[in-house]
Backbone of each chain as ProteinMPNN parsed JSONL, in Angstrom:
{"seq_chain_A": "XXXXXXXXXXXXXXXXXXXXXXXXXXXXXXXXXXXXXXXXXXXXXXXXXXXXXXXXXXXXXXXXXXX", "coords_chain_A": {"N_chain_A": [[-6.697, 58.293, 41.869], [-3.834, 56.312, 41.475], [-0.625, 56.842, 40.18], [1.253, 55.031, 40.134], [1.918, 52.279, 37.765], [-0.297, 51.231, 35.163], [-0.349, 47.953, 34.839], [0.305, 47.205, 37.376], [-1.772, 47.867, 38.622], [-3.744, 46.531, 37.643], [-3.201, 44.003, 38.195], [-3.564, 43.849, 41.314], [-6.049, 44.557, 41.427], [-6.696, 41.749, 40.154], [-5.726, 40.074, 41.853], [-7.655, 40.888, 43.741], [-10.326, 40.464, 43.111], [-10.567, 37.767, 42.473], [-9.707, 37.059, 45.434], [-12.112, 37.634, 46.572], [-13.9, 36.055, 45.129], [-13.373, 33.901, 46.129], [-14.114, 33.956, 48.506], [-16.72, 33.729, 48.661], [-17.309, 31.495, 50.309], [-16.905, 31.652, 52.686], [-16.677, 30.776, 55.809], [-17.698, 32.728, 58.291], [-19.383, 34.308, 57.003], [-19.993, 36.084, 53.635], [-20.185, 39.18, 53.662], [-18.84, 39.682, 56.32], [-16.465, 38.758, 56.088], [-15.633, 40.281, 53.012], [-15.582, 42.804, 54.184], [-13.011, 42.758, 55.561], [-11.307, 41.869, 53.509], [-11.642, 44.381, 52.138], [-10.452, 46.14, 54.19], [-7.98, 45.344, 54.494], [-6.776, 45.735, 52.297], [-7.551, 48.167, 51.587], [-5.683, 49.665, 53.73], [-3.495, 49.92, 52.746], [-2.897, 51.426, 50.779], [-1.505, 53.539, 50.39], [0.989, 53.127, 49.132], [3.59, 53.266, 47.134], [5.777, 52.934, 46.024], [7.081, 50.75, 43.698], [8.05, 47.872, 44.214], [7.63, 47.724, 46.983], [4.792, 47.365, 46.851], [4.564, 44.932, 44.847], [5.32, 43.283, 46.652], [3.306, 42.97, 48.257], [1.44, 42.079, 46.561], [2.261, 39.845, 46.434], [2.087, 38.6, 48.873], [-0.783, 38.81, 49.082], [-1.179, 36.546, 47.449], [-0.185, 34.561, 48.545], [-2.11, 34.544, 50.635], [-4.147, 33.58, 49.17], [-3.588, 31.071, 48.251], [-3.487, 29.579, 50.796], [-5.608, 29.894, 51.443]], "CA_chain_A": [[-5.979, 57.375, 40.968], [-2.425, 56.23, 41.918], [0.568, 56.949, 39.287], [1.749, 53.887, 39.65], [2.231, 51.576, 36.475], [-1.075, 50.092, 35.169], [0.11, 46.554, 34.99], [0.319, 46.469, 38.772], [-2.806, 48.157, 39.596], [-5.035, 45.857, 37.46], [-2.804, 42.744, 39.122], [-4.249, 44.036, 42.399], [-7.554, 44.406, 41.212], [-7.22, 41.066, 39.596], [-6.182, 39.119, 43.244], [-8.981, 41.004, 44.964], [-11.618, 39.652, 42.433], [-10.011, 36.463, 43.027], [-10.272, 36.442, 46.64], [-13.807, 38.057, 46.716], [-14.769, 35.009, 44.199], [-12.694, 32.658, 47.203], [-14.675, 34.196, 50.001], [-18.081, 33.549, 48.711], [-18.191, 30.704, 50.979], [-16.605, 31.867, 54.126], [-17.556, 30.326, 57.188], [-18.114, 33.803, 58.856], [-20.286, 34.883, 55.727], [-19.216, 36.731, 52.761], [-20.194, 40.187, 54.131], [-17.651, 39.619, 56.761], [-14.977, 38.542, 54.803], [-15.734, 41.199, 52.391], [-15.009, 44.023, 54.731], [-11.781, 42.608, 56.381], [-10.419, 42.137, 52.535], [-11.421, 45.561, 51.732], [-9.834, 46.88, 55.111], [-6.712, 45.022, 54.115], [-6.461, 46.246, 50.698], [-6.859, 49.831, 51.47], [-4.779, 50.009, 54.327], [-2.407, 49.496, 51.464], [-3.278, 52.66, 49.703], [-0.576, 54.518, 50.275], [1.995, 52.117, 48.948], [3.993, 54.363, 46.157], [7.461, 52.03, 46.153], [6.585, 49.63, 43.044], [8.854, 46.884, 45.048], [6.559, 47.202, 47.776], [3.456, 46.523, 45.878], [4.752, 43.566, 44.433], [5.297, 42.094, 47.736], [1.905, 42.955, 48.821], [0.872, 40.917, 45.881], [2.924, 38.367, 46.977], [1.13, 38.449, 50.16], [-2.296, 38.421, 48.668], [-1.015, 35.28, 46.483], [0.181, 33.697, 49.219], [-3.34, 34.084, 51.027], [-5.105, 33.029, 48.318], [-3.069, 29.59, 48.122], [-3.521, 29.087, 51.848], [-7.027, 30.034, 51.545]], "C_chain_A": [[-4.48, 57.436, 41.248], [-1.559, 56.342, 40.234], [1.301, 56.017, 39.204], [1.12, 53.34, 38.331], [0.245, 50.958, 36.222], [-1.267, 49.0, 35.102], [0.03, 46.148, 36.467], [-1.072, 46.887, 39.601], [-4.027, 47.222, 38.917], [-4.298, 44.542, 38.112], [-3.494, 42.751, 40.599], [-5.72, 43.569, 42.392], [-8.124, 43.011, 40.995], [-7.211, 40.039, 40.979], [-7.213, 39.271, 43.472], [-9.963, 40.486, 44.301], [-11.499, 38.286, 42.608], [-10.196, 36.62, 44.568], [-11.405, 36.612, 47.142], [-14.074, 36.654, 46.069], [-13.962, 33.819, 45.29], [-14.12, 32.757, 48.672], [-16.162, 34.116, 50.016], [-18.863, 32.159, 49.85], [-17.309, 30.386, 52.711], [-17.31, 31.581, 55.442], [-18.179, 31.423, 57.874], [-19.131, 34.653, 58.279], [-19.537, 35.903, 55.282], [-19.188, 38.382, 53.002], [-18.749, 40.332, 55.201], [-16.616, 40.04, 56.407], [-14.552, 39.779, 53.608], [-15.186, 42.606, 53.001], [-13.744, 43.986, 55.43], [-11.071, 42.534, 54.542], [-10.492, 43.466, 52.414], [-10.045, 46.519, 52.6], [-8.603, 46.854, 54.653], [-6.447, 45.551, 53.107], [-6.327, 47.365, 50.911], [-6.319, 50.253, 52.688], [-2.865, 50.478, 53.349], [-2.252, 50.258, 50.377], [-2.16, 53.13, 49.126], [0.806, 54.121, 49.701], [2.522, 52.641, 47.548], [5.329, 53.468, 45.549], [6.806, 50.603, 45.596], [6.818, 47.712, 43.824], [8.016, 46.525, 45.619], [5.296, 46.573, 47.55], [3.612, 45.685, 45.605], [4.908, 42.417, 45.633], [3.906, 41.983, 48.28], [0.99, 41.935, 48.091], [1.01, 39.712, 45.789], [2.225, 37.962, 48.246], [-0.167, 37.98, 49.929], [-2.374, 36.794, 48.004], [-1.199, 34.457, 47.54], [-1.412, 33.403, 50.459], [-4.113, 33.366, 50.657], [-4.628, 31.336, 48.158], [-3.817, 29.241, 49.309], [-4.948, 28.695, 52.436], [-7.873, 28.914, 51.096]], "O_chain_A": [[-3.91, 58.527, 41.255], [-2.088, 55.839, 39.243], [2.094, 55.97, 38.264], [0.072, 53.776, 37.853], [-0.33, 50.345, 37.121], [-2.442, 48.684, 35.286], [-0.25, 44.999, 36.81], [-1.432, 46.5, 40.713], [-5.116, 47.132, 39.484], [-5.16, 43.901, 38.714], [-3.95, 41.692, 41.03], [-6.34, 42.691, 42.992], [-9.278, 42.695, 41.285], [-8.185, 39.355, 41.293], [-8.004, 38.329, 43.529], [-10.709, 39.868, 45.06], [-12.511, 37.664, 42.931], [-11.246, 36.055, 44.876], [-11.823, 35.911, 48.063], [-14.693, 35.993, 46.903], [-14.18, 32.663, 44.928], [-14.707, 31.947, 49.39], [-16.835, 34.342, 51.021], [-20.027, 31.874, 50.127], [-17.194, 29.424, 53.471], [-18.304, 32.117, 55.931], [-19.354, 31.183, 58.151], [-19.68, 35.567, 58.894], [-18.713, 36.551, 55.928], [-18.195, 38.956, 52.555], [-17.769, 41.0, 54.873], [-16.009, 41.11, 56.362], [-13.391, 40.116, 53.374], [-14.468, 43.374, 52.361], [-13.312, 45.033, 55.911], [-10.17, 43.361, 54.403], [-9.398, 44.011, 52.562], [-9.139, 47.205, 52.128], [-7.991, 47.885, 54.374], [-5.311, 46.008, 53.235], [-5.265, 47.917, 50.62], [-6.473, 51.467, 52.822], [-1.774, 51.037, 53.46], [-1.687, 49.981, 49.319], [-1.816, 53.19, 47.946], [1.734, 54.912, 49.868], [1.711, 52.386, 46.658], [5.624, 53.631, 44.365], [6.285, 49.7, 46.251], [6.038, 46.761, 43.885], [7.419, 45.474, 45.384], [4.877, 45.499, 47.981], [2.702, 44.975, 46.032], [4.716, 41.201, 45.608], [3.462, 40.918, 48.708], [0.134, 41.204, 48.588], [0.337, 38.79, 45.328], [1.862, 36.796, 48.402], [-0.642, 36.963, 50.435], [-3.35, 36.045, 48.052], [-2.163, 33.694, 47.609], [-1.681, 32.316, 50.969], [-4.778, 32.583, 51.336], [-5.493, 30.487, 47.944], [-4.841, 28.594, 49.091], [-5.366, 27.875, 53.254], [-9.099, 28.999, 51.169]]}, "seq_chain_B": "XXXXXXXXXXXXXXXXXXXXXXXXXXXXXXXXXXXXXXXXXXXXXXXXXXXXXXXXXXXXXXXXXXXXXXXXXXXXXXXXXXXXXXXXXXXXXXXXXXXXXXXXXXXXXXXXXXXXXXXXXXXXXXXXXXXXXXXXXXX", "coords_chain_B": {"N_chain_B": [[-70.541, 18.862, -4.987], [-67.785, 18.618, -4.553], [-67.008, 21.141, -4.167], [-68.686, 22.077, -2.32], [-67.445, 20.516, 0.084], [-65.192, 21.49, -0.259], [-65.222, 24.767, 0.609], [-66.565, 24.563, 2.9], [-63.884, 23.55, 4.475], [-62.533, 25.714, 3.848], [-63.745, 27.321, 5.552], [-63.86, 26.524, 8.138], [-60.866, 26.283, 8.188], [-61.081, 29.244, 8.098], [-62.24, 29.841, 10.545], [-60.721, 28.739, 12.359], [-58.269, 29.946, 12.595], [-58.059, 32.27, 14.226], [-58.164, 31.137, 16.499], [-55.844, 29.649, 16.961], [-53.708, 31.537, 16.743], [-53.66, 32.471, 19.811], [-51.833, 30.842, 21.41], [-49.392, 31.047, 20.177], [-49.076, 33.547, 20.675], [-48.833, 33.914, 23.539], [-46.402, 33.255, 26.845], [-43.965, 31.137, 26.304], [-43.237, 29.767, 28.725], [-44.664, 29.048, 30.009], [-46.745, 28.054, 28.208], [-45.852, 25.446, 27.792], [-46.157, 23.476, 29.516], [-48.808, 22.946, 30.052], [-50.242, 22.904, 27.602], [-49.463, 21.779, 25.603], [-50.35, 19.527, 23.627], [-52.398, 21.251, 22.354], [-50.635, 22.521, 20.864], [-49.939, 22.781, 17.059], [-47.192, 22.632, 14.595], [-46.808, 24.634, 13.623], [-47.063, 26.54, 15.134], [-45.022, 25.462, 17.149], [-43.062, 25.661, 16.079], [-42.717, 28.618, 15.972], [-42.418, 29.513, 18.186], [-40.339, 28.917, 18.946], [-38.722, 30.33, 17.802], [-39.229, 33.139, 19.136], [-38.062, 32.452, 21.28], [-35.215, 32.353, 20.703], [-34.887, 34.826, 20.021], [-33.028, 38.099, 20.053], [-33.606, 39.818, 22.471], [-33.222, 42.364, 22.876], [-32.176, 44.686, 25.178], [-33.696, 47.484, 26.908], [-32.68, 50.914, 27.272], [-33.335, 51.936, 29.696], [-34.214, 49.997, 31.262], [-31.816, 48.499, 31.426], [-30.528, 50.647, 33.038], [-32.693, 50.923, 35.36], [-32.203, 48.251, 36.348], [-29.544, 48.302, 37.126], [-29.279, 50.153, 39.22], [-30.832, 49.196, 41.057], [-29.149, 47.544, 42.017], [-27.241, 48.902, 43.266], [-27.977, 50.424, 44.973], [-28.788, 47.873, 46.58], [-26.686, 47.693, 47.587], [-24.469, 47.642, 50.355], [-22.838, 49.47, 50.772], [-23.535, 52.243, 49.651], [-24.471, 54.538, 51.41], [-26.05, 57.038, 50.995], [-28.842, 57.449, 49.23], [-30.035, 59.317, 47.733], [-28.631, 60.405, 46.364], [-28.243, 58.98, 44.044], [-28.569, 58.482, 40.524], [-29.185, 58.328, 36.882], [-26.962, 59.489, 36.376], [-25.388, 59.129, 38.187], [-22.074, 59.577, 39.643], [-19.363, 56.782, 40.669], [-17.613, 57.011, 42.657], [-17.87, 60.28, 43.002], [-20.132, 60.669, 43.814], [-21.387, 58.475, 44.864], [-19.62, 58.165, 46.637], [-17.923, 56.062, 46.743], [-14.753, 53.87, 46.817], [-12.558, 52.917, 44.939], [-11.882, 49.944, 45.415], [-14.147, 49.403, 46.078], [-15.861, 50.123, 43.264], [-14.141, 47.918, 41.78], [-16.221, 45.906, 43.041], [-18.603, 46.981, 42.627], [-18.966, 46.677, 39.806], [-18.488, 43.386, 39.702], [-20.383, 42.903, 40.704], [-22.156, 44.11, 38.578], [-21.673, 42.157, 36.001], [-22.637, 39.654, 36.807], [-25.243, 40.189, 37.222], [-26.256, 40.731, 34.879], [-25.284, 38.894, 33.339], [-22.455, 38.382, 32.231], [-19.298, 38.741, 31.243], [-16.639, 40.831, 32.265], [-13.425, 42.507, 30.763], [-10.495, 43.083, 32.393], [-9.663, 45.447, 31.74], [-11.65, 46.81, 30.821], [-13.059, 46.848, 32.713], [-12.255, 48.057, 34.573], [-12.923, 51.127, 33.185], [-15.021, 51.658, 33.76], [-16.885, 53.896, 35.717], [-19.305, 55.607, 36.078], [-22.433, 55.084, 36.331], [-23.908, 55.726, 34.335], [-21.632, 55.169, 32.134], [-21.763, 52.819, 32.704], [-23.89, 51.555, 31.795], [-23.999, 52.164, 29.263], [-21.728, 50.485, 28.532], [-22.974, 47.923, 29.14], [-25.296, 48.269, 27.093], [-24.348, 48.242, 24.695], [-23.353, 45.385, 24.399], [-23.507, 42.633, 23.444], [-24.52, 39.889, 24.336], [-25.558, 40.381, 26.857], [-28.168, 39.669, 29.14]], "CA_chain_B": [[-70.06, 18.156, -4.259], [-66.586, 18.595, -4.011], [-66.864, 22.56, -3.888], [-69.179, 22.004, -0.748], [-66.316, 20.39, 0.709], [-63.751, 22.729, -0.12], [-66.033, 25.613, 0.826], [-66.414, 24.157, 4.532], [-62.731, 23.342, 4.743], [-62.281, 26.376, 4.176], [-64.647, 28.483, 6.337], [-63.48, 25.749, 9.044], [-59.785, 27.071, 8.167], [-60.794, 30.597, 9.169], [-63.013, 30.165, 11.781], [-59.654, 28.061, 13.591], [-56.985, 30.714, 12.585], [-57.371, 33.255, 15.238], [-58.061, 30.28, 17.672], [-54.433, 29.385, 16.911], [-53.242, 32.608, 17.555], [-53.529, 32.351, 21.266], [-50.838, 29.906, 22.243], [-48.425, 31.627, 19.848], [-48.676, 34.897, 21.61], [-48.327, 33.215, 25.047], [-45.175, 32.944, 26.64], [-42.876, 30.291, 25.941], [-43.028, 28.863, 29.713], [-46.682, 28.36, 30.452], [-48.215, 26.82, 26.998], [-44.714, 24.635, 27.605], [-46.316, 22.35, 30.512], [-50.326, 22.014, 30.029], [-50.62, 23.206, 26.416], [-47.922, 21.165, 24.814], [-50.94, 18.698, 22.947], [-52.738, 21.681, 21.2], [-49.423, 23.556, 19.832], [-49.338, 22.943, 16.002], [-45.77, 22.445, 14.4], [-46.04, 25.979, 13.13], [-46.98, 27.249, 16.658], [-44.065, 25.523, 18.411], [-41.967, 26.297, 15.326], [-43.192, 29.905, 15.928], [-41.814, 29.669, 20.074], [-38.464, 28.569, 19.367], [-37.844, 31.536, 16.927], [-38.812, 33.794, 20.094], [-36.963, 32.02, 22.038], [-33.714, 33.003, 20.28], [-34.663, 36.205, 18.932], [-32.707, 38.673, 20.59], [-34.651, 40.374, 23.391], [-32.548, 43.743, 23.082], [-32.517, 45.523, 26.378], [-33.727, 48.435, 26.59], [-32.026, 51.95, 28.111], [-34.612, 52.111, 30.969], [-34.402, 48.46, 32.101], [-30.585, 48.308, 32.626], [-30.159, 51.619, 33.934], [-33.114, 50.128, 36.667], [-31.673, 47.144, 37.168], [-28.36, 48.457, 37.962], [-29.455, 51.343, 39.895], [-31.81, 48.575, 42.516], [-28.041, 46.597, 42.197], [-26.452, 50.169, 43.973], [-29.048, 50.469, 45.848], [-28.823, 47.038, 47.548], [-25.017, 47.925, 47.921], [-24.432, 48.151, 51.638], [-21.569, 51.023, 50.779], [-23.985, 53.379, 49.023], [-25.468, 55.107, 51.998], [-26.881, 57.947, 50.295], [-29.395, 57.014, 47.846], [-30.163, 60.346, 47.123], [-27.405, 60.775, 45.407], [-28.639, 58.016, 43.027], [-29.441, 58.619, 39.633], [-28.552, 57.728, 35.826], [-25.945, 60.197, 35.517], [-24.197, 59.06, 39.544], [-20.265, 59.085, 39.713], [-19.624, 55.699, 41.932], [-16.653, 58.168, 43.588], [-17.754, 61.355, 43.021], [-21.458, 61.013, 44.365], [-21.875, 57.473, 45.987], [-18.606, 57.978, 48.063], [-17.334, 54.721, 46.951], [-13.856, 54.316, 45.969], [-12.043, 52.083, 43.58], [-12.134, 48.774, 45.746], [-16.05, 49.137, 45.661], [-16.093, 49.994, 42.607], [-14.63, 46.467, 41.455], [-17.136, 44.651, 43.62], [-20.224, 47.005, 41.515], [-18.459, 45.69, 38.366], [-18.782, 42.298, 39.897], [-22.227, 42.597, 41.063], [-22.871, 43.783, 37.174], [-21.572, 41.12, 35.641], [-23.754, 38.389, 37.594], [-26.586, 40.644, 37.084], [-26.004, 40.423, 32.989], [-24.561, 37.38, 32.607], [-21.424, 38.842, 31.006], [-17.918, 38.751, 31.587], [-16.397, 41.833, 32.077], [-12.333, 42.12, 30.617], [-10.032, 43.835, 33.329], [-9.438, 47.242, 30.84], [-12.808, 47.396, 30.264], [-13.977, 47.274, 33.691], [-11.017, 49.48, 34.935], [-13.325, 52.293, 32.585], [-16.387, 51.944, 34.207], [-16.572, 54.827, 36.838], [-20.231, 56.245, 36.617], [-24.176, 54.34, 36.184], [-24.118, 56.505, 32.675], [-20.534, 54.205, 31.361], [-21.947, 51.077, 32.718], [-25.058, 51.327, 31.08], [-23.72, 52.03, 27.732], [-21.151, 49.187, 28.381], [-23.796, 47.146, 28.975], [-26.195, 48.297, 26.159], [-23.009, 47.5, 23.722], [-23.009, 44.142, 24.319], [-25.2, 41.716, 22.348], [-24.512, 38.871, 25.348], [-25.822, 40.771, 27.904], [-29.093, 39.884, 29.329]], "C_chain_B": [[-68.909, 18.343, -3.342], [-66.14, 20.307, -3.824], [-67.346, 22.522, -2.357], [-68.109, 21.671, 0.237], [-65.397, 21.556, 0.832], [-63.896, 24.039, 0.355], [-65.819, 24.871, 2.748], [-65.148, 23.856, 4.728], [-62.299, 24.345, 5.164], [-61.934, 27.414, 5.129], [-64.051, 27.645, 7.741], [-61.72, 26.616, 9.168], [-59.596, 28.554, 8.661], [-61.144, 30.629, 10.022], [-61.387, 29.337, 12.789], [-58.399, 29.064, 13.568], [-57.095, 31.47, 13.527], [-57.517, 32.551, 16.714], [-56.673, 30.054, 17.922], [-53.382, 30.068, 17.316], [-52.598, 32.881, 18.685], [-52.17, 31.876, 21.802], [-49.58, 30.631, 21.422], [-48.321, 32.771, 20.734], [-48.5, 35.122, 23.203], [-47.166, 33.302, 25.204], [-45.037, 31.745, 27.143], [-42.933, 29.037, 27.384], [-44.199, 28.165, 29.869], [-47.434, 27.552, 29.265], [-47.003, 25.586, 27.028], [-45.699, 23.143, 28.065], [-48.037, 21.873, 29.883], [-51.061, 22.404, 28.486], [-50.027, 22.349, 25.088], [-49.198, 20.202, 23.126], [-51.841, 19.573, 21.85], [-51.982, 22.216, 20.728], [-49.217, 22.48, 18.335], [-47.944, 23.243, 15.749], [-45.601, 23.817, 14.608], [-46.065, 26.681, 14.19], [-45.453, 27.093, 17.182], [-42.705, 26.306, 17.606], [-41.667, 28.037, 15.797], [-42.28, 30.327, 17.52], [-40.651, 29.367, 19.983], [-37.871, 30.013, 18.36], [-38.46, 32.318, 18.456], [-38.185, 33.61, 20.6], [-35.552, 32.527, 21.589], [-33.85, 34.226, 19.626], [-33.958, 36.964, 20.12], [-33.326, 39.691, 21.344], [-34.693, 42.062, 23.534], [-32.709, 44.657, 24.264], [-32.701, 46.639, 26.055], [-32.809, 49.562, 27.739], [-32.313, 51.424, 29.914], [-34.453, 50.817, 32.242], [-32.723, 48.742, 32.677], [-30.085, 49.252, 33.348], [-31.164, 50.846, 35.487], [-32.283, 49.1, 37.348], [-30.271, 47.41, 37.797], [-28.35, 49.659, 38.87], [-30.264, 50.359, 41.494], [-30.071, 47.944, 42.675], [-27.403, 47.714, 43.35], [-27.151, 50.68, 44.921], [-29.704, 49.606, 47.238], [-27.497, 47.324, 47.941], [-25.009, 48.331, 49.342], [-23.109, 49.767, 51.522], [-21.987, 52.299, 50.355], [-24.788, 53.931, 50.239], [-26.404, 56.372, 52.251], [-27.511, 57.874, 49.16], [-30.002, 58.218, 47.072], [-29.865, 61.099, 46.357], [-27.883, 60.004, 43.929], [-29.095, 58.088, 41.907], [-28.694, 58.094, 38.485], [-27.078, 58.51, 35.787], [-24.351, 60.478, 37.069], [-22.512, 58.752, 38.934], [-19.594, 58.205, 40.937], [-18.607, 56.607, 43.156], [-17.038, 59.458, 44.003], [-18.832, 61.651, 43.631], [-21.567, 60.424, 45.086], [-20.618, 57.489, 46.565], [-18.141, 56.378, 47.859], [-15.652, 54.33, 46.069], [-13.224, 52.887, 45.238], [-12.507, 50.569, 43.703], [-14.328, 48.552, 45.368], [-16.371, 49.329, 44.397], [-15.914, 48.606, 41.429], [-16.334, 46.051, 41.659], [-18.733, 45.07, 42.728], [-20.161, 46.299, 40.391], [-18.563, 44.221, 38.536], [-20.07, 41.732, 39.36], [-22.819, 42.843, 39.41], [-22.91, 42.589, 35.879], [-22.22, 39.969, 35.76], [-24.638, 38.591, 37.45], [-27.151, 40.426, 35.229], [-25.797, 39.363, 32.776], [-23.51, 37.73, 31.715], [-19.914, 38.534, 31.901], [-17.323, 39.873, 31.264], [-14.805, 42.048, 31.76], [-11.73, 43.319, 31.843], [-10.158, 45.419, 32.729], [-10.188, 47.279, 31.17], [-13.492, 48.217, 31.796], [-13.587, 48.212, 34.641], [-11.978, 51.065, 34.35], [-14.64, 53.011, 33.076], [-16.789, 52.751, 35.849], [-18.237, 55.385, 37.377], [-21.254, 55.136, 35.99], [-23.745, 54.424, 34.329], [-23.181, 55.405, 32.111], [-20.984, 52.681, 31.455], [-23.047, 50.825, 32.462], [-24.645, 51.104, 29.499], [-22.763, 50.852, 27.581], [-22.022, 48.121, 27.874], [-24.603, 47.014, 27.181], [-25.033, 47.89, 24.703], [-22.932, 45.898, 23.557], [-23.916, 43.245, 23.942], [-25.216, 40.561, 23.78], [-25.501, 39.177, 26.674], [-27.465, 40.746, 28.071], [-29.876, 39.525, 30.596]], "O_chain_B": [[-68.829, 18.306, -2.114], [-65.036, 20.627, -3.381], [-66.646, 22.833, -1.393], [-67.862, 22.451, 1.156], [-65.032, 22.276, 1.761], [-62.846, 24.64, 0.581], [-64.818, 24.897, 3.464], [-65.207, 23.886, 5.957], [-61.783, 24.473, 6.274], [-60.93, 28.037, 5.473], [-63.731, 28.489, 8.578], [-61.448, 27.397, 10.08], [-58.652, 29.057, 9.271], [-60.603, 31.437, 10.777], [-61.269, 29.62, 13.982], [-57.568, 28.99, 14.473], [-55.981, 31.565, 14.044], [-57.175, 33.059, 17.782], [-56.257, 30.245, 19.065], [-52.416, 29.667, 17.964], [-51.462, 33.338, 18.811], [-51.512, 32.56, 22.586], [-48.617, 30.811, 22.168], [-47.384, 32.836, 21.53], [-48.163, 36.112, 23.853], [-46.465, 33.429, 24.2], [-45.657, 31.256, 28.087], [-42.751, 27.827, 27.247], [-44.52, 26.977, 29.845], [-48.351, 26.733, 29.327], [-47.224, 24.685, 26.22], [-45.925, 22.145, 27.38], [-48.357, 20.78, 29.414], [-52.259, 22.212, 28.277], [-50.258, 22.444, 23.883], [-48.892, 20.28, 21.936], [-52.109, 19.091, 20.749], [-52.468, 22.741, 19.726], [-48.467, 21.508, 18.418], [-47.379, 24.023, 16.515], [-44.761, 24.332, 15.346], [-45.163, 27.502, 14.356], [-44.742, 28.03, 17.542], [-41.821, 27.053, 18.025], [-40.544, 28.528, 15.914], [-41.648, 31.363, 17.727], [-39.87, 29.529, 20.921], [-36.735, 30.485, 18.354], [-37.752, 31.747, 19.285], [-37.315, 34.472, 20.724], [-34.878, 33.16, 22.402], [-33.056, 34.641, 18.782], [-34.239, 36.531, 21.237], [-33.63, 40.648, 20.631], [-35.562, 42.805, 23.991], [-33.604, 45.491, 24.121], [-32.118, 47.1, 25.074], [-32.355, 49.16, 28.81], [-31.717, 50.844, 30.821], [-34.538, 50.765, 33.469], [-32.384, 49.059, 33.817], [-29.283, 48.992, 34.244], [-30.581, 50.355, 36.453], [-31.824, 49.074, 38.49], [-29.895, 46.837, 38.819], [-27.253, 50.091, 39.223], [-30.233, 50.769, 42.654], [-29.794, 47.948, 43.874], [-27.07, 47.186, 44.411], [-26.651, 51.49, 45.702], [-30.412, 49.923, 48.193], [-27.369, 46.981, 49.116], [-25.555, 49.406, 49.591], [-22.85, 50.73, 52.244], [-21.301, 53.312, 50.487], [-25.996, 53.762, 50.071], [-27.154, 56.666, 53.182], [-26.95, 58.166, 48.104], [-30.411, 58.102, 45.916], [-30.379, 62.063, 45.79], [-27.812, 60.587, 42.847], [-30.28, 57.754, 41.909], [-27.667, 57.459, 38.725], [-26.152, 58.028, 35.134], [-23.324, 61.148, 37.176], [-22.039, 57.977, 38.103], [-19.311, 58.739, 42.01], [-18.934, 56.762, 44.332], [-16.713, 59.883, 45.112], [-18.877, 62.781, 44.117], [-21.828, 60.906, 46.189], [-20.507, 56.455, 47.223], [-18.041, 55.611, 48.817], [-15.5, 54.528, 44.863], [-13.897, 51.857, 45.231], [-13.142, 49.94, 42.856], [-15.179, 47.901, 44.762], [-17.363, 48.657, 44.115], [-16.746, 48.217, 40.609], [-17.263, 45.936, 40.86], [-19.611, 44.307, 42.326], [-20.995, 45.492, 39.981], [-18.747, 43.635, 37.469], [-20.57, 40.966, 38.537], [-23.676, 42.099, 38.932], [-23.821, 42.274, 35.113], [-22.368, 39.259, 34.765], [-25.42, 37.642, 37.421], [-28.204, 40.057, 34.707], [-26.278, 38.85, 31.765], [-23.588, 37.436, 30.522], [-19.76, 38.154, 33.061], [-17.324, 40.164, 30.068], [-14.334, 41.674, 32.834], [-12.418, 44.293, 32.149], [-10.708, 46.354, 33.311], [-10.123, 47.876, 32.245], [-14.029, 49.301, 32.025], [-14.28, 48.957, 35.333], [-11.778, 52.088, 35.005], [-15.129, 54.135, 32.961], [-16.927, 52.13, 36.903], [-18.523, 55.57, 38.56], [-20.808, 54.344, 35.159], [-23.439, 53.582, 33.485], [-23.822, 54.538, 31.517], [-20.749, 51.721, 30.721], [-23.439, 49.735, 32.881], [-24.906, 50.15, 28.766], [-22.9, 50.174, 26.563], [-22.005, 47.555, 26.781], [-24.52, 46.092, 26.37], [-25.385, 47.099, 23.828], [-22.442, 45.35, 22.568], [-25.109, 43.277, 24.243], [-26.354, 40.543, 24.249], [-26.066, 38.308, 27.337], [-28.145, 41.524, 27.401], [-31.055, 39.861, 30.709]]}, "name": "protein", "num_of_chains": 2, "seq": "XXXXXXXXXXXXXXXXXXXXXXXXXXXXXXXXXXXXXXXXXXXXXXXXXXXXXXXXXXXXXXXXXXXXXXXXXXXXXXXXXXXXXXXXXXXXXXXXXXXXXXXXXXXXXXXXXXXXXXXXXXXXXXXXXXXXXXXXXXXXXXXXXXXXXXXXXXXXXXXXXXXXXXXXXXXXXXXXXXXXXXXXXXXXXXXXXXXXXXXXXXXXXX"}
């Protein structure tokens, strides 16, 4: 469990349910897709510097638009 | 005269009551389609109160059903580990991100909507059973 704020760790949680509920109809199939978000997400573990997080969520946003 | 009558009405009245029986204690789908012409009011009356009575899950069932749900989980690859009282981290090796996606998968499996807190709490089988069993929606 990270020490960061809980406000930003259920915002996380709440993209990735959001782009899991995007990727149900991924051309590559949702298994796929499923393991390249995960990858992405917890490459992102270690991310301690609230700042940073917020851009990451900015990132995820900005997938999810494009998506 | 009119006793004779009422006397055979009668005996007619019991001899058809446990005929009647039948289609009440049927379920609900099957006397729907090719039974529909002998169901009595009080019969069908009788099928729409099952129909909405509350079915109440029991322990047993949603611990199963969410235990075959963790079980189809491609991330759990020790099912040995598997039981009512698993910790999705601490036994099935699965960590937070997977643990959303079980909270997903339970949700779809219930028919419920799960609120972020809530589902933020749900860590082992044991919490997301009693979640579950908490919830009158859930079925």
């Amino acid at each position: 469990m990270s020490p960061t704020s809980p406000a930003l760790r259920h915002q996380v949680i709440r993209i990735y349910k959001e782009l899991l509920y995007l990727g149900r109809d991924y051309p590559q199939g949702y298994d796929f897709f499923r393991a390249r978000l995960h990858k992405a997400f917890a490459s992102q573990k270690d991310l301690t510097d609230e700042e940073r997080i917020r851009k990451g969520i900015e990132r995820a946003e900005f997938v999810k638009k494009g998506g | 005269m009119f006793r004779t009558a009422l006397l055979r009405s009668a005996r007619q009245a019991i001899r058809s009551a446990p005929r009647c029986q039948t289609p009440i204690a049927r379920p609900v789908v099957r006397s729907s389609l090719f039974q529909s012409k002998h169901i009595t009011p009080a019969a069908y009356f009788q099928a729409v109160r099952c129909y909405s009575a509350h079915a109440g899950l029991a322990k047993e069932e949603v611990e199963g059903r969410i235990m075959d749900l963790l079980k189809n989980f491609d991330k759990v690859t020790d099912t040995s580990k598997l039981n009512g009282q698993s910790h999705f981290h601490n036994d099935l090796g699965l960590d937070s991100l997977d643990t959303v996606e079980v909270v997903m998968a339970i949700e779809e499996e219930f028919s419920i909507e799960i609120p972020d807190k809530e589902a933020d709490a749900i860590h082992s089988v044991k919490q997301a059973v009693d979640y579950i069993l908490a919830q009158p929606d859930a079925h």
